[in-house]
N, CA and C atoms of all chains as a GROMACS GRO file, in nm:
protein
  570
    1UNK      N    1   7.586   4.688   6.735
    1UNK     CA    2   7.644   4.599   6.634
    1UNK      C    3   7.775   4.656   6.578
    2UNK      N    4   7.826   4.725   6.596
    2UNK     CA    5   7.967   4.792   6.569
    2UNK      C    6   8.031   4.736   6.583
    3UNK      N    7   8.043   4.747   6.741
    3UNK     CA    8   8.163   4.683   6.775
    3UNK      C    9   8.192   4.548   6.700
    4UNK      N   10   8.070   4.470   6.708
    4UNK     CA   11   8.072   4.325   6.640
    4UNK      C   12   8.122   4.339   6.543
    5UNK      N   13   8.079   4.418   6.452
    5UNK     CA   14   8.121   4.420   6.299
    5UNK      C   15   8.266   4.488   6.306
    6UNK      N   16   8.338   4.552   6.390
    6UNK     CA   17   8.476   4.568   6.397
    6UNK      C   18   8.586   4.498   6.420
    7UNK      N   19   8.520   4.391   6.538
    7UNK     CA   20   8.613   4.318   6.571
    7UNK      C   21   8.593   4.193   6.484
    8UNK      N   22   8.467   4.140   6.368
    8UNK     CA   23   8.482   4.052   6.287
    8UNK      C   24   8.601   4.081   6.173
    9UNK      N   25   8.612   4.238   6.155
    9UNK     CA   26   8.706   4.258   6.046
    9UNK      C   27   8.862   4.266   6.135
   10UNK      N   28   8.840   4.243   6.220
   10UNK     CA   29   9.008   4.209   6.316
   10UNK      C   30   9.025   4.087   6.315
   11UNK      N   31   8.923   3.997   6.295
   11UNK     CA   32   9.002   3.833   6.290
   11UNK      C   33   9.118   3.781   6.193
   12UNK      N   34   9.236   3.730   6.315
   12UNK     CA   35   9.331   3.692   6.227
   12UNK      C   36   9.448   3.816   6.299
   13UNK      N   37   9.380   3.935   6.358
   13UNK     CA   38   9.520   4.010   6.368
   13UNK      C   39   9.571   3.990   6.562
   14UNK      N   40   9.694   4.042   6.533
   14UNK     CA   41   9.723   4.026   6.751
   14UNK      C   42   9.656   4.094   6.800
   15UNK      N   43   9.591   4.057   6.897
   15UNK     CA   44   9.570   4.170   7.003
   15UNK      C   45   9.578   4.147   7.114
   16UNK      N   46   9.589   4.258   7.260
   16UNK     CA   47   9.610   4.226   7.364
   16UNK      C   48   9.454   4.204   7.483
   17UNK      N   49   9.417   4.149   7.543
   17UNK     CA   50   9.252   4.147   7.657
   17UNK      C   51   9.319   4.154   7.771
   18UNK      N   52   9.301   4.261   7.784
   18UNK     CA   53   9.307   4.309   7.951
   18UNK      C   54   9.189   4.271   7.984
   19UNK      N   55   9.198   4.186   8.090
   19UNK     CA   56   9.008   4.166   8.182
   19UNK      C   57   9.051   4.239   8.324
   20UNK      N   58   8.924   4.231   8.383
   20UNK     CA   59   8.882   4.327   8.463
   20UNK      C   60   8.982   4.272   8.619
   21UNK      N   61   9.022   4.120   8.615
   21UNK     CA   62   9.106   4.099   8.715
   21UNK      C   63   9.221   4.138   8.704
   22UNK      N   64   9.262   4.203   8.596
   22UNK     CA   65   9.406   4.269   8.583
   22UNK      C   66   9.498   4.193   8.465
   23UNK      N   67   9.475   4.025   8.499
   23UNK     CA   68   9.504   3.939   8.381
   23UNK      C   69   9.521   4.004   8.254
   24UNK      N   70   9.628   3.998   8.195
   24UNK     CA   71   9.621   4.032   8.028
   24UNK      C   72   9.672   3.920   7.900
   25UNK      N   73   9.567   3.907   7.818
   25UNK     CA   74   9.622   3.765   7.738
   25UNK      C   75   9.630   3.866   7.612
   26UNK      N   76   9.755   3.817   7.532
   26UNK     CA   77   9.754   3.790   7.393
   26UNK      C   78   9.759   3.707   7.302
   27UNK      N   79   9.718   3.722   7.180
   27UNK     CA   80   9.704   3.603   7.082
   27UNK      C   81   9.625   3.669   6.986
   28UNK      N   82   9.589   3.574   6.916
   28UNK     CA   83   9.540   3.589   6.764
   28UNK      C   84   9.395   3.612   6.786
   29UNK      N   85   9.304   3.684   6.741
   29UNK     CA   86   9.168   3.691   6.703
   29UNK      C   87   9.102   3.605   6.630
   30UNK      N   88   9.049   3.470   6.726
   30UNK     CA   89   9.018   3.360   6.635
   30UNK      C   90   8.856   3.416   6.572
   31UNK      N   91   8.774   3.496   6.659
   31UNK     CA   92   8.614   3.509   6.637
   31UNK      C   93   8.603   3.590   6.746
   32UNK      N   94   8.434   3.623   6.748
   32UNK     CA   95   8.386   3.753   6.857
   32UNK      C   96   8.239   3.718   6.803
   33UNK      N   97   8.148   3.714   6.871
   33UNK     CA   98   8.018   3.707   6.872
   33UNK      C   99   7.941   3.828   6.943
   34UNK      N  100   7.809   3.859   6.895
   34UNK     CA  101   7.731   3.991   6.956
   34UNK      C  102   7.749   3.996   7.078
   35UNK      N  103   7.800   3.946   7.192
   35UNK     CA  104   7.835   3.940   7.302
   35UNK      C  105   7.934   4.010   7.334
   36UNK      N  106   8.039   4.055   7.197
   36UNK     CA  107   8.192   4.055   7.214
   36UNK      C  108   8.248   3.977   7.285
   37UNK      N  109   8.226   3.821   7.350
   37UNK     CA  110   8.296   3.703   7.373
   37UNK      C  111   8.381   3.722   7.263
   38UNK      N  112   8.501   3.680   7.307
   38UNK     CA  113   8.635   3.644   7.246
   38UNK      C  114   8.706   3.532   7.266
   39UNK      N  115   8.725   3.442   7.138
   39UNK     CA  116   8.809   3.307   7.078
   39UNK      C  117   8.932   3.362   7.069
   40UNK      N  118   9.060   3.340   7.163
   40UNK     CA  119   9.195   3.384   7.164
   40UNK      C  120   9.255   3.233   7.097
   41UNK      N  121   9.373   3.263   6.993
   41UNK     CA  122   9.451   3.152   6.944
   41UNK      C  123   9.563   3.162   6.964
   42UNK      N  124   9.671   3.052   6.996
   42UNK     CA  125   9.788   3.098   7.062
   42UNK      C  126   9.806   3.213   7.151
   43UNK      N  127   9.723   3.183   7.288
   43UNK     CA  128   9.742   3.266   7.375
   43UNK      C  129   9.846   3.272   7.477
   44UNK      N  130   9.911   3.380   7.493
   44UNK     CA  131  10.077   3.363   7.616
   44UNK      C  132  10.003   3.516   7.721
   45UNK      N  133  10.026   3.491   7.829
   45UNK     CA  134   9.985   3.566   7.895
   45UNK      C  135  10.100   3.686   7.912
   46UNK      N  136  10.067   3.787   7.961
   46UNK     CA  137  10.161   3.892   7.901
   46UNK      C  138  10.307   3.940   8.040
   47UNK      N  139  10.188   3.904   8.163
   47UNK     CA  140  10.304   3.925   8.255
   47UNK      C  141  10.281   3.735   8.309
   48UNK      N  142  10.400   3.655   8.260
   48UNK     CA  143  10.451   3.535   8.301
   48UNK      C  144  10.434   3.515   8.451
   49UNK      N  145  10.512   3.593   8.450
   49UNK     CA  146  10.577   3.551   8.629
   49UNK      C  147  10.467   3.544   8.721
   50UNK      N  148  10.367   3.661   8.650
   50UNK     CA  149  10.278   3.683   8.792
   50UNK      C  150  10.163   3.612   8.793
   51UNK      N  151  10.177   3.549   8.658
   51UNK     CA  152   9.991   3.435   8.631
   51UNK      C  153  10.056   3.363   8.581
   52UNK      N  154  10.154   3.248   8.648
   52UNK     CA  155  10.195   3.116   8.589
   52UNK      C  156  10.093   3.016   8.562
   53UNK      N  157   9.973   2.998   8.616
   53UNK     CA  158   9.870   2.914   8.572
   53UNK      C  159   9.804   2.910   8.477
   54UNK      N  160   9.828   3.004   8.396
   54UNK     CA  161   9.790   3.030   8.244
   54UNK      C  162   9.922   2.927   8.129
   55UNK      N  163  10.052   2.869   8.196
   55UNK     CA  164  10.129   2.888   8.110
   55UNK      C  165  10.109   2.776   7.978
   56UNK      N  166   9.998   2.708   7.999
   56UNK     CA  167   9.993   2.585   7.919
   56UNK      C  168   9.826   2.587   7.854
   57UNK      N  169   9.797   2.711   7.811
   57UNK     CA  170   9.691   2.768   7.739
   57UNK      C  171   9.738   2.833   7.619
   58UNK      N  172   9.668   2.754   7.512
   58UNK     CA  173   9.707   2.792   7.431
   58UNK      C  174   9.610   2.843   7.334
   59UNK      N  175   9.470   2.828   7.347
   59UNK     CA  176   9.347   2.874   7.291
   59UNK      C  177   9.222   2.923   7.411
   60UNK      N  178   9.186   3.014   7.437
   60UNK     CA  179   9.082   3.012   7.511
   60UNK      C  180   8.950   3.111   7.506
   61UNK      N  181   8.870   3.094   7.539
   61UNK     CA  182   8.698   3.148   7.514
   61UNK      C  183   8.714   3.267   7.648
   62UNK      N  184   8.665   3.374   7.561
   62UNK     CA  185   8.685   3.504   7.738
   62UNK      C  186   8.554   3.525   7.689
   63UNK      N  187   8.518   3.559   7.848
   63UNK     CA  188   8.360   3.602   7.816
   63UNK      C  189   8.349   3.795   7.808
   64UNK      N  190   8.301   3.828   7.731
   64UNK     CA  191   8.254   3.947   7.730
   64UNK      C  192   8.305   4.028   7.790
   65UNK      N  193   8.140   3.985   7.928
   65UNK     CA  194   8.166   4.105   8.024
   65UNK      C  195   8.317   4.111   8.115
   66UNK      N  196   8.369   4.024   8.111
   66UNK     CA  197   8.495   4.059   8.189
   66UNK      C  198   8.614   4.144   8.114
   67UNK      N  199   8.600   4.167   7.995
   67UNK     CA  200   8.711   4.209   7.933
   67UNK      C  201   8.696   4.372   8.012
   68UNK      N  202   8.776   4.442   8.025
   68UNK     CA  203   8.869   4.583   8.082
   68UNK      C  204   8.892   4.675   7.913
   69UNK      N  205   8.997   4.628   7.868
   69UNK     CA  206   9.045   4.680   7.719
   69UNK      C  207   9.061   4.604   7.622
   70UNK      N  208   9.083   4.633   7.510
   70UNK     CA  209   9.148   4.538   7.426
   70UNK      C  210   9.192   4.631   7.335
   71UNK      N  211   9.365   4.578   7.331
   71UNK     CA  212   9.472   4.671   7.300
   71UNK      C  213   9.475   4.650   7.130
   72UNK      N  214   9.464   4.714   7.025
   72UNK     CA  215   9.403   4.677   6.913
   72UNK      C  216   9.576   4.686   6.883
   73UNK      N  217   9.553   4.679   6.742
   73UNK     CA  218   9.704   4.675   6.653
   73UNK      C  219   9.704   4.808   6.519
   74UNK      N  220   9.789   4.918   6.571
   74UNK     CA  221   9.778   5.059   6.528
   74UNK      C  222   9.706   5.100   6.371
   75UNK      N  223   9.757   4.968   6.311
   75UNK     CA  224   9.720   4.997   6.152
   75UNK      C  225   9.571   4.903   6.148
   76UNK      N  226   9.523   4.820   6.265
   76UNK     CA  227   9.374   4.763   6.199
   76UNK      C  228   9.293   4.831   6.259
   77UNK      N  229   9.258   4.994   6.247
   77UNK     CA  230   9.204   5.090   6.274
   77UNK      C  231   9.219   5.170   6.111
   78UNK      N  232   9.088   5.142   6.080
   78UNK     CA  233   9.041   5.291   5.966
   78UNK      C  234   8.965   5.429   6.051
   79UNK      N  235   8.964   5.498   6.055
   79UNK     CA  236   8.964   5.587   6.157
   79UNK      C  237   8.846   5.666   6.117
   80UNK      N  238   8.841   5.674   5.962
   80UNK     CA  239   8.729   5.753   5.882
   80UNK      C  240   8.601   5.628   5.902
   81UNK      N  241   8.631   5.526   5.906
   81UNK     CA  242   8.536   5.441   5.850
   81UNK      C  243   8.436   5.404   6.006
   82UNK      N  244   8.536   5.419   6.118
   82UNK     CA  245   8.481   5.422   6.222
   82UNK      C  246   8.388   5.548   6.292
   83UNK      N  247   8.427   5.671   6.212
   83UNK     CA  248   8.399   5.779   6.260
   83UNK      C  249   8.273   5.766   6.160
   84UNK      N  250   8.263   5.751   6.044
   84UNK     CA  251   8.100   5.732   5.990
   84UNK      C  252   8.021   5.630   6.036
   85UNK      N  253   8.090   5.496   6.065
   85UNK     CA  254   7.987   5.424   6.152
   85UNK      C  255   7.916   5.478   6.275
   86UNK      N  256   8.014   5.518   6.351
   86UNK     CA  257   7.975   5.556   6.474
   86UNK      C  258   7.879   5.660   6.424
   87UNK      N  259   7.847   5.750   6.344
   87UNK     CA  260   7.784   5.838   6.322
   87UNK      C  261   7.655   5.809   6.297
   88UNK      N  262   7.640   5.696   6.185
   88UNK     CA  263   7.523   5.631   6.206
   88UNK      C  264   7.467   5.579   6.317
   89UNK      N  265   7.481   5.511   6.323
   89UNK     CA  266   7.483   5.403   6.432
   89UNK      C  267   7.433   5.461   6.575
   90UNK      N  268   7.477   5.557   6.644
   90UNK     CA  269   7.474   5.680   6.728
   90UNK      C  270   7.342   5.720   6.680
   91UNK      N  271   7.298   5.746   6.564
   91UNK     CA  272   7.165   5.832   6.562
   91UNK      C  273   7.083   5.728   6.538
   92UNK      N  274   6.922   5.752   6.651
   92UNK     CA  275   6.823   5.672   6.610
   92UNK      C  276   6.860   5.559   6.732
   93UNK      N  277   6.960   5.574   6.795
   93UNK     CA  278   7.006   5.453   6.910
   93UNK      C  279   6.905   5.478   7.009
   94UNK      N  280   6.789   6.605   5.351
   94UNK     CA  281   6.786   6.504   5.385
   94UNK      C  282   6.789   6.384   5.462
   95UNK      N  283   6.770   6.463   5.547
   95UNK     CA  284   6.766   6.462   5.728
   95UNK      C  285   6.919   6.520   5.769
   96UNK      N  286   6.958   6.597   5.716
   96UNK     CA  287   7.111   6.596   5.792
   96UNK      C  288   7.087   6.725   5.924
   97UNK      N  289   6.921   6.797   5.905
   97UNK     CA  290   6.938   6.881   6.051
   97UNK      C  291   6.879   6.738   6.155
   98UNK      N  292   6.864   6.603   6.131
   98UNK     CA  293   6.842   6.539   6.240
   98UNK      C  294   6.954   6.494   6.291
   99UNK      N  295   7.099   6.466   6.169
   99UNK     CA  296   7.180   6.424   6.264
   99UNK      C  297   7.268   6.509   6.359
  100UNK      N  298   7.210   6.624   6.299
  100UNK     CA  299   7.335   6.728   6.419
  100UNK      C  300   7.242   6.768   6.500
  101UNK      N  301   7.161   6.732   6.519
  101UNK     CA  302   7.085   6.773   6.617
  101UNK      C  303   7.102   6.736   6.777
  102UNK      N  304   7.091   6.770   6.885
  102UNK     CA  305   7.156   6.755   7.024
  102UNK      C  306   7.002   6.711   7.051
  103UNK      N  307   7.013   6.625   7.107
  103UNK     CA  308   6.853   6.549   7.183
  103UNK      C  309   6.891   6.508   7.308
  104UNK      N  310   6.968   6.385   7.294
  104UNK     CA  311   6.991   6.319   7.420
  104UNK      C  312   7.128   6.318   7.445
  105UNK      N  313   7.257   6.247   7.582
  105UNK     CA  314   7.317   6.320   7.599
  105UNK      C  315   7.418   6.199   7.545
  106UNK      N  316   7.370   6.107   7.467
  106UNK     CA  317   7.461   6.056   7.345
  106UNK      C  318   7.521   6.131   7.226
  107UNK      N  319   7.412   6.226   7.210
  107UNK     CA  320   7.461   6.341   7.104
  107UNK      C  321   7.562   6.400   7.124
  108UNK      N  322   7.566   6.443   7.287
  108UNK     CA  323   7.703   6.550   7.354
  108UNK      C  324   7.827   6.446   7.340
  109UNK      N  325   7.833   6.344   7.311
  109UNK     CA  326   7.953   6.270   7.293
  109UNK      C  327   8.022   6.248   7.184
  110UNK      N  328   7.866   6.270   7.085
  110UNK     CA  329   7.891   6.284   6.906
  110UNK      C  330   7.976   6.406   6.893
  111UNK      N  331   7.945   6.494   6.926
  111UNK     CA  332   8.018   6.618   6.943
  111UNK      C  333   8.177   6.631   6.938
  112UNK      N  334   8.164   6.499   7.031
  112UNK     CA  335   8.331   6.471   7.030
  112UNK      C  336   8.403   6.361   6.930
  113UNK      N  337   8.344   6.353   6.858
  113UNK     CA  338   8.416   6.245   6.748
  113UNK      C  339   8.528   6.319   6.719
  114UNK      N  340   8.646   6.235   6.715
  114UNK     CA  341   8.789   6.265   6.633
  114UNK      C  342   8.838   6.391   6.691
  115UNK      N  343   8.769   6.416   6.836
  115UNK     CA  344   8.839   6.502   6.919
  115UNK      C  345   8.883   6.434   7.053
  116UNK      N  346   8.992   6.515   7.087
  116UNK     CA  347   9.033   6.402   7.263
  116UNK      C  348   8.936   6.446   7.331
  117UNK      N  349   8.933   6.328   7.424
  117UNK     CA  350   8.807   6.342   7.559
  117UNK      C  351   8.957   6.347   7.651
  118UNK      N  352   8.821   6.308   7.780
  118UNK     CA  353   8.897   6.257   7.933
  118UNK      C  354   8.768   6.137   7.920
  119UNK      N  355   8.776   6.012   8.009
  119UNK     CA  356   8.726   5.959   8.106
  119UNK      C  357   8.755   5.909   8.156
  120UNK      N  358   8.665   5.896   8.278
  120UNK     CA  359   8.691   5.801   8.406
  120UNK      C  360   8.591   5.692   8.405
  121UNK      N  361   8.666   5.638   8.443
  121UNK     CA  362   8.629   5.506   8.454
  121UNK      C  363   8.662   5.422   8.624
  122UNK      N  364   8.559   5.309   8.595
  122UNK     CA  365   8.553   5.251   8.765
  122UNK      C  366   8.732   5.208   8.814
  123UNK      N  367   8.725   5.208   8.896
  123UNK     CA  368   8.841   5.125   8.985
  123UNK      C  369   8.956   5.207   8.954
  124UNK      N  370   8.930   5.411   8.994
  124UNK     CA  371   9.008   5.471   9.025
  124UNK      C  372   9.136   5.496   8.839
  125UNK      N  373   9.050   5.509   8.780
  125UNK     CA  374   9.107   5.490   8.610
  125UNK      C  375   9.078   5.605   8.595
  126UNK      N  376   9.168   5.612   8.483
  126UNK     CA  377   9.096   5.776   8.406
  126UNK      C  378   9.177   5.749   8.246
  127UNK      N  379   9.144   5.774   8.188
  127UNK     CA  380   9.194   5.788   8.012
  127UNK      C  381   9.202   5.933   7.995
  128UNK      N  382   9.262   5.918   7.902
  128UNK     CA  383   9.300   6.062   7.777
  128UNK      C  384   9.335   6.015   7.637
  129UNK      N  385   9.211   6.026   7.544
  129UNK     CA  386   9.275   6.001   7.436
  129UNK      C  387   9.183   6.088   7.290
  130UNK      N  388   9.205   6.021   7.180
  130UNK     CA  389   9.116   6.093   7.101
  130UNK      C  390   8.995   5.968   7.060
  131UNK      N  391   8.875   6.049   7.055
  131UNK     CA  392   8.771   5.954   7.018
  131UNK      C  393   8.749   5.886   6.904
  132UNK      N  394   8.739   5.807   6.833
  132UNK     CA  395   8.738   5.750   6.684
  132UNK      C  396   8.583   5.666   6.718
  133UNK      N  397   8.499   5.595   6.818
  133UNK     CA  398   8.424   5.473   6.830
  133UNK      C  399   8.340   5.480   6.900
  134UNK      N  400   8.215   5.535   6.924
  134UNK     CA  401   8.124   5.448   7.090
  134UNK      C  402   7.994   5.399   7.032
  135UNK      N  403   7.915   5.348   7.123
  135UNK     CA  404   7.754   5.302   7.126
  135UNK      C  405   7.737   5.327   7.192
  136UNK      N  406   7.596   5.280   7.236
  136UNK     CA  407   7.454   5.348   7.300
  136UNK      C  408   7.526   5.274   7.467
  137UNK      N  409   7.643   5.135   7.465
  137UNK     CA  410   7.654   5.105   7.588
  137UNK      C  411   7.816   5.175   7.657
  138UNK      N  412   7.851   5.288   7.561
  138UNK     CA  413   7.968   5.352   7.597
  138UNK      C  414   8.094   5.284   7.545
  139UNK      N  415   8.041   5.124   7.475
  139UNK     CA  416   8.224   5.079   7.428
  139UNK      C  417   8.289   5.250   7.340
  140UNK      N  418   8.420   5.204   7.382
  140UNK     CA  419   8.468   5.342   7.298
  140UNK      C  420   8.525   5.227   7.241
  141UNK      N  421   8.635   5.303   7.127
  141UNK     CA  422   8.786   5.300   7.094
  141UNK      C  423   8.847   5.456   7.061
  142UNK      N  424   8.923   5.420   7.136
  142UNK     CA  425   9.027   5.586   7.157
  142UNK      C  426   9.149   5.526   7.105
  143UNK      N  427   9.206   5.603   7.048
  143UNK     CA  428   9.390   5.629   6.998
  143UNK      C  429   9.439   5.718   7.084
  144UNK      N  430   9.582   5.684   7.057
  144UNK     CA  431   9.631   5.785   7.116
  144UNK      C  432   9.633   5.796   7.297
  145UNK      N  433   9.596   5.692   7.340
  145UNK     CA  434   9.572   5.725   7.476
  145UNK      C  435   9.678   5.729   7.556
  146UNK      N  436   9.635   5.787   7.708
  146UNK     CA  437   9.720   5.781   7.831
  146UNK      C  438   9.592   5.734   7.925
  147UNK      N  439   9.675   5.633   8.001
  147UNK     CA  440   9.547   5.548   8.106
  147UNK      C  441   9.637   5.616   8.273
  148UNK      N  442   9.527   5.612   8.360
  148UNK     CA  443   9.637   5.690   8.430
  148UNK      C  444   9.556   5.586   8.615
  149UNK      N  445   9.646   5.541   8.660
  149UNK     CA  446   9.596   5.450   8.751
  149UNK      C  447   9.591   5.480   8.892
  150UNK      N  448   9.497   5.563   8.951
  150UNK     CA  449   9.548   5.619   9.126
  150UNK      C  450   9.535   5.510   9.229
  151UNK      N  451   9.600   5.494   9.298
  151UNK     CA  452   9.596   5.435   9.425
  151UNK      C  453   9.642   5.499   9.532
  152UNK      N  454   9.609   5.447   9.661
  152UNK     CA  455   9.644   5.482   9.738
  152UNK      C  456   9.710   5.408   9.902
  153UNK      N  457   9.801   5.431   9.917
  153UNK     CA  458   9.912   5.342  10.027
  153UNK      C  459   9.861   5.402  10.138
  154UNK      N  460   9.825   5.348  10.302
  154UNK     CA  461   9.917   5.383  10.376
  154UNK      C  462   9.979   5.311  10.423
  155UNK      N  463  10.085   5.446  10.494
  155UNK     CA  464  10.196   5.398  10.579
  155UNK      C  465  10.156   5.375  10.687
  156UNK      N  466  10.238   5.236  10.714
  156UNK     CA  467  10.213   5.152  10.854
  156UNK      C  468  10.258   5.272  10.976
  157UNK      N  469  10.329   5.348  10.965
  157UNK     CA  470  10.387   5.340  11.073
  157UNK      C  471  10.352   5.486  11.113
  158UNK      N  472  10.290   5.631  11.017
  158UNK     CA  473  10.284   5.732  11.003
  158UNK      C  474  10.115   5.737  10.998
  159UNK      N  475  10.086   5.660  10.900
  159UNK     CA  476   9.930   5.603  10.870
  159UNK      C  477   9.901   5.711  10.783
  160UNK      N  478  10.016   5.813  10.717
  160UNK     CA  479   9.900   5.869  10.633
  160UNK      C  480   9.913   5.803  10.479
  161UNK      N  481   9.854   5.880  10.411
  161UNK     CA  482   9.816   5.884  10.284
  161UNK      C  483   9.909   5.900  10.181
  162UNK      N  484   9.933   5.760  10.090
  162UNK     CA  485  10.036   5.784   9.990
  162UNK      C  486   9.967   5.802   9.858
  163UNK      N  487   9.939   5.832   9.777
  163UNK     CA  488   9.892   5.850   9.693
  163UNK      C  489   9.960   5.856   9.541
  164UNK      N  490   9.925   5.735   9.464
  164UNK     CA  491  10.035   5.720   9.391
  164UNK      C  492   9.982   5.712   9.252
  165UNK      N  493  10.016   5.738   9.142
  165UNK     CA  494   9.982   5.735   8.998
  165UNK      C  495  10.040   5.633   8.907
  166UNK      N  496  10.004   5.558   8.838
  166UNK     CA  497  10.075   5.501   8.716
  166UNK      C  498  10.040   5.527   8.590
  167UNK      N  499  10.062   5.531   8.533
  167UNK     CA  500  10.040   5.623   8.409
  167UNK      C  501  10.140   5.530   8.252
  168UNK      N  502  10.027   5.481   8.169
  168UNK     CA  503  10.080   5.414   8.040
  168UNK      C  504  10.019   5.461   7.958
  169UNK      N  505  10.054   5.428   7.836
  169UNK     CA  506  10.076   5.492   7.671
  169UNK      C  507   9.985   5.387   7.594
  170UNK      N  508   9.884   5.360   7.520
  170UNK     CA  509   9.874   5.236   7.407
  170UNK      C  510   9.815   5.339   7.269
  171UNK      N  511   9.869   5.297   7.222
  171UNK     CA  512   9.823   5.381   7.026
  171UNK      C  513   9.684   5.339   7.019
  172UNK      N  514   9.625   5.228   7.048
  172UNK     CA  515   9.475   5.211   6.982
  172UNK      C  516   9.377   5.138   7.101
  173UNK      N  517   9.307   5.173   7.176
  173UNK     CA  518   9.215   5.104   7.249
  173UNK      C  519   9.115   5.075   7.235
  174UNK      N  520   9.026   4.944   7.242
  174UNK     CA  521   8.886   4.966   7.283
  174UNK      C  522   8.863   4.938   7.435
  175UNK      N  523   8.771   5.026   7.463
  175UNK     CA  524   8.704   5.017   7.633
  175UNK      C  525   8.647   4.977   7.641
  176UNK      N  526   8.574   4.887   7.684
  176UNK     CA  527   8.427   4.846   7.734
  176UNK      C  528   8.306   4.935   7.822
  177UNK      N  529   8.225   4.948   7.742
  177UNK     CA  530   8.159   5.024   7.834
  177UNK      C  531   8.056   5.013   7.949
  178UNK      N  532   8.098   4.919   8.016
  178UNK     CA  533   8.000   4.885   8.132
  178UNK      C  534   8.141   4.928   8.279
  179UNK      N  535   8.279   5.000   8.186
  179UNK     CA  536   8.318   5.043   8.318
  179UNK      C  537   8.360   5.204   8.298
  180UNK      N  538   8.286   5.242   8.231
  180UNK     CA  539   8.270   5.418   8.208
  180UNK      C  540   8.170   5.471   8.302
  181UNK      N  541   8.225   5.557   8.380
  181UNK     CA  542   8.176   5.610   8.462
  181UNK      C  543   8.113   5.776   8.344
  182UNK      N  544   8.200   5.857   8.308
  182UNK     CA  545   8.142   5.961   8.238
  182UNK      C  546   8.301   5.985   8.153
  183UNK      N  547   8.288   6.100   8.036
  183UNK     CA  548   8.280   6.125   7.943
  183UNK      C  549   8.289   6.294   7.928
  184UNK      N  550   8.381   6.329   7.904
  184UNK     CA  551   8.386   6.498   7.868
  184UNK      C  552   8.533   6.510   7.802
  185UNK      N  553   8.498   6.664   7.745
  185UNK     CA  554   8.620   6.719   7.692
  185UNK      C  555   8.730   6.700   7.749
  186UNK      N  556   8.888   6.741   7.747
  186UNK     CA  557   8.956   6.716   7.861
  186UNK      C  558   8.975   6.832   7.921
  187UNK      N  559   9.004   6.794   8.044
  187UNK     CA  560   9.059   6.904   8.136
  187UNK      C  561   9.100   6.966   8.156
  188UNK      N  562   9.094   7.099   8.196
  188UNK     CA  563   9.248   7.208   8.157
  188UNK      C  564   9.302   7.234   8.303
  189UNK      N  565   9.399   7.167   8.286
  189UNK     CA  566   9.477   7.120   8.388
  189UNK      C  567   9.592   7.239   8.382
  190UNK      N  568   9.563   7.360   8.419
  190UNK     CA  569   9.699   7.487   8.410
  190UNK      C  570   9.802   7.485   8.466
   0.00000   0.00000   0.00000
């Protein structure tokens, strides 16, 4: 449940989803469910040229398991607050 | 107040606790490898690392020689999360002399 509860307090900021086909979308953090499924808003794909079939998406549902990374935004990272979650959270798992 | 349970080393989730807010290495599937510092994981390996270097091997050959090119790419991002269903393993980093 971390993660969930991390990326609920990211809604609203940019971020980048690298999925596992190489594809990378950005856009807004509309939602994220225990799945970590991700609601992208105003999404532009990051390399144009090479995934033109994306170019007329402008909201879309990624599932989970395909995501690779997701490139956060430097300042919506508390660093202490993650390092005590994880601490909990980690014990008793 | 239980605090000898949380430092306690049991299973080998603990050896990763170890590494909070210190840099790792991992590798990861499809020829990946990271370097960064740890801030995030669970029981299914999502991290989030700062600070990283992602480092990408492949390998070419040449048509005409047929051997082995072997090539690196290598990028920078300030804040990641990984997913962890493509973590292969997890350690200190490497001392690469």
């Amino acid at each position: 449940m971390l993660f969930f509860s991390y990326f609920k307090d990211l809604v609203g900021r940019e971020v980048t989803v690298e999925l596992k086909n190489d594809l990378a979308l950005r856009g807004t953090l509309h939602s994220v469910d225990q799945y970590l499924n991700i609601k992208l808003e105003n999404t532009r794909v990051v390399d144009q040229d090479k995934y033109p079939h994306m170019l007329s998406v402008r909201n879309c549902f990624i599932r989970g398991s395909v995501v690779r990374y997701v490139q956060l935004p430097p300042d919506g990272v508390d660093v202490e607050l993650l390092h005590d979650a994880t601490r909990r959270e980690a014990r008793g798992g | 107040m239980g605090s000898e349970e949380e430092s306690a080393v049991k299973e080998p989730l603990d050896l990763i606790r170890l590494s909070l807010d210190e840099r790792i290495y991992v590798k990861l599937r499809h020829d990946r490898e990271l370097r960064g510092k740890l801030h995030a994981y669970d029981q299914h390996l999502n991290m989030i690392l700062g600070d990283v270097e992602e480092i990408v091997t492949s390998v070419e050959i040449d048509d005409e020689t047929y051997e082995e090119i072997v090539r690196t790419t290598r990028r920078t991002v300030p804040f990641l999360f990984v997913r962890g269903d493509g973590v292969i393993l997890v350690s200190p980093p490497l001392r690469t002399a």
